[in-house]
Structures are given as structure tokens and as C-alpha cells.
C-alpha positions as CSV (number, residue, x, y, z in Angstrom):
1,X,-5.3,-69.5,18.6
2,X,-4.5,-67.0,21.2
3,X,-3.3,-67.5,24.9
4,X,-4.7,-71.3,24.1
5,X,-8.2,-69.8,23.0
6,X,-9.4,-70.6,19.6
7,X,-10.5,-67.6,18.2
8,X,-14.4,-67.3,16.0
9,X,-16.6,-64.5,14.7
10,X,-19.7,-63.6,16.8
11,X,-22.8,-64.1,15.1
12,X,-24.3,-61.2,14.1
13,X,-26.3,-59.7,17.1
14,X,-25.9,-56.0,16.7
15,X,-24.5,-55.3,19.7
16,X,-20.8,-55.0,18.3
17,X,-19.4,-58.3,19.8
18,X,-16.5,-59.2,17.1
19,X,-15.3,-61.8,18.2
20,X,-15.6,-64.9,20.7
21,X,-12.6,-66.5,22.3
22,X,-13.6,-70.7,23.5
23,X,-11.5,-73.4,25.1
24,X,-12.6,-77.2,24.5
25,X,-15.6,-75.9,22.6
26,X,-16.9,-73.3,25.5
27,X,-17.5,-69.6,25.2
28,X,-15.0,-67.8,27.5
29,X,-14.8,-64.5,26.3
30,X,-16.3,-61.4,23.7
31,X,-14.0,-59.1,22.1
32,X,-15.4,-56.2,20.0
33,X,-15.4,-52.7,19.5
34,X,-16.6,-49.8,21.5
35,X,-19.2,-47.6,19.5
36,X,-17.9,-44.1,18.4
37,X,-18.2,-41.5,20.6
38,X,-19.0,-43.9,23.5
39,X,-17.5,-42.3,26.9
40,X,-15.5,-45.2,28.0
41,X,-12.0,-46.8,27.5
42,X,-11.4,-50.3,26.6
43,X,-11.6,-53.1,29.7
44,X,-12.3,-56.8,30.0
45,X,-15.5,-57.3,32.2
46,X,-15.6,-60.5,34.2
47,X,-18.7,-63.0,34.5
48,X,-20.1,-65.0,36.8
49,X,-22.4,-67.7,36.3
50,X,-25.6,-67.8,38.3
51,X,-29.0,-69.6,38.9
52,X,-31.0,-66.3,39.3
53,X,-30.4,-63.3,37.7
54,X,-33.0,-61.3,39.3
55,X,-32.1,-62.5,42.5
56,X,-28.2,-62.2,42.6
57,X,-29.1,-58.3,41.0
58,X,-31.5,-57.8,44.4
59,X,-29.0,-59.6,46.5
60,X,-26.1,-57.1,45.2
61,X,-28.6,-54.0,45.8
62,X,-29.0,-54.9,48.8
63,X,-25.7,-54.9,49.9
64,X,-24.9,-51.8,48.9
65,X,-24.2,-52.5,45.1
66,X,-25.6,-50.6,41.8
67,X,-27.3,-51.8,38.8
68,X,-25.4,-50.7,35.6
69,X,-27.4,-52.5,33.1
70,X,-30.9,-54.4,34.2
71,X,-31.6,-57.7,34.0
72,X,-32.8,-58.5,30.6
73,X,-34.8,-62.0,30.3
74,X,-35.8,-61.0,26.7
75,X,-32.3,-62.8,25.9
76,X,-33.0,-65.5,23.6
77,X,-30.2,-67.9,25.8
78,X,-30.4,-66.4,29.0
79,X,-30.2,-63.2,31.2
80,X,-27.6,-60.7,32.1
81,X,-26.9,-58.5,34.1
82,X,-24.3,-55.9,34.8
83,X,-23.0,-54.4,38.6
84,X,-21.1,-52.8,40.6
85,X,-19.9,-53.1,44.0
86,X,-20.1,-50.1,46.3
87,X,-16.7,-49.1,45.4
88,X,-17.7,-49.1,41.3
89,X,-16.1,-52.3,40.1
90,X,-18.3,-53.4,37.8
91,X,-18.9,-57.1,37.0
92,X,-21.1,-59.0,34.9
93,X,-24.2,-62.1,36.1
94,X,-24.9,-64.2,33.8
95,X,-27.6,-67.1,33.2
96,X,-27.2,-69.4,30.6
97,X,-29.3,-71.8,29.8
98,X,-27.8,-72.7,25.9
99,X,-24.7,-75.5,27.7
100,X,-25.3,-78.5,29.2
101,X,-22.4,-79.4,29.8
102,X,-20.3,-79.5,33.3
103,X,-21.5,-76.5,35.0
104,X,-18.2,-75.6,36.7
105,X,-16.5,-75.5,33.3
């Protein structure tokens, strides 16, 4: 357990997630390793949780924000998305259609 998280091994999904951190049985975090020679430093990246992908993504565009990875509906559980706002701070949407459980959890 860490910080109250119990800690698990991602499944294997090839895109270098190590680990997932979940708190009364909920995904609330991916730890795992940056590929070698990638040009970036280590840093958490929030989520937020949203109907639309798509439409948050056009919403953010529109106000001035920048796509850093597209939309990807391919996902087998949902879409994501990563931004930024106009200053660069990026943060992650999500869809997730794999919990039915509380959705403010």
C-alpha cells in the first residue's frame, strides 16, 4: 500500500504503464516508465472524467487550448485525450465506459 493506494501490475498494453495505484477497488492512477531517449522529465498528469471526448477536445480548441494527443476511440474501454491550456499545462480527458459504479467516485 502506498499513500492508502493498493498497489497492482498493469496488464500488459504496450504502452509502458507499470503499475496501477486503486482505492476501494477503483483505478486512480498509472505509474510507469518513460521510454529511452524520450524528451521529457517525469510528471503526474491529471484526468478528468467526461461524457464526450470529442466534444470537451473541440470545446478546449476553441477556447484557445491545444491538442497534445488526439482523441482515440479505437480504445477498447474508452477514449482519451490529452490538452493543454493556452498557457501549456497539459491535462488529460477521459471516457470510460469499463465502471459502473458511482460516477463521482
Amino acid at each position: 500500500m502506498l499513500f492508502g493506494y493498493d498497489i497492482s501490475d498493469a496488464e500488459d498494453t504496450g504502452d509502458g504503464l507499470g503499475f496501477i495505484l486503486s482505492k476501494g477497488g477503483i483505478a486512480r492512477a498509472g505509474v510507469g516508465r518513460l521510454p529511452m531517449g524520450y524528451d521529457s522529465y517525469p510528471t503526474w498528469l491529471g484526468y478528468i472524467r467526461v461524457e464526450d471526448v470529442a466534444a470537451s477536445v473541440a470545446e478546449a480548441v476553441a477556447l484557445g487550448g491545444e491538442v497534445l494527443l488526439g482523441p482515440d476511440p479505437a480504445m477498447a474501454d474508452g477514449n482519451l485525450a490529452v490538452i493543454s491550456d493556452p498557457m501549456g499545462a497539459p491535462i488529460a480527458l477521459i471516457h470510460w465506459t469499463f465502471y459502473d459504479g458511482e460516477a463521482g467516485r
